[in-house]
C-alpha positions, 0 to 999 in steps of 0.5 A: 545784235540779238534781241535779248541784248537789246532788251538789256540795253533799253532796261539799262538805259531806262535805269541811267534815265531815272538817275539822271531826272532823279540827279536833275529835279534835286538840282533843280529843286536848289536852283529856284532863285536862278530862274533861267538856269531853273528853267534849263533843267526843266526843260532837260528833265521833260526831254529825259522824260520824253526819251525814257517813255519812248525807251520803255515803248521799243522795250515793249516792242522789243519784249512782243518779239522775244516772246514771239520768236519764242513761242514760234 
């Protein structure tokens, strides 16, 4: 896999992960009154935080060695 499709593929996993803590908190924000299912989507979202930074860090790694292989 060439670095420009994996570039692609961090961009839209980035994308889905938005979707998906943005789906969560609204979900989250009507489940209040059930605390431990309150709780569970806490924890999802922080885990989905987690993933999306991690993501964005080997996008950036990945973007340092297109514009490496680009300028060599």
């Amino acid at each position: 896999m060439s670095v420009g499709n994996c570039v692609e593929r961090c961009e839209a996993l980035i994308d889905e992960l938005d979707r998906e803590i943005e789906r969560l908190c609204k979900e989250r924000s009507q489940t209040q009154n059930d605390f431990a299912r309150y709780r569970k989507l806490c924890k999802r979202v922080q885990a989905l935080r987690r993933l999306r930074g991690k993501s964005e860090g080997l996008l950036a790694e990945l973007l340092a060695e297109q514009e490496k292989e680009f300028w060599s």
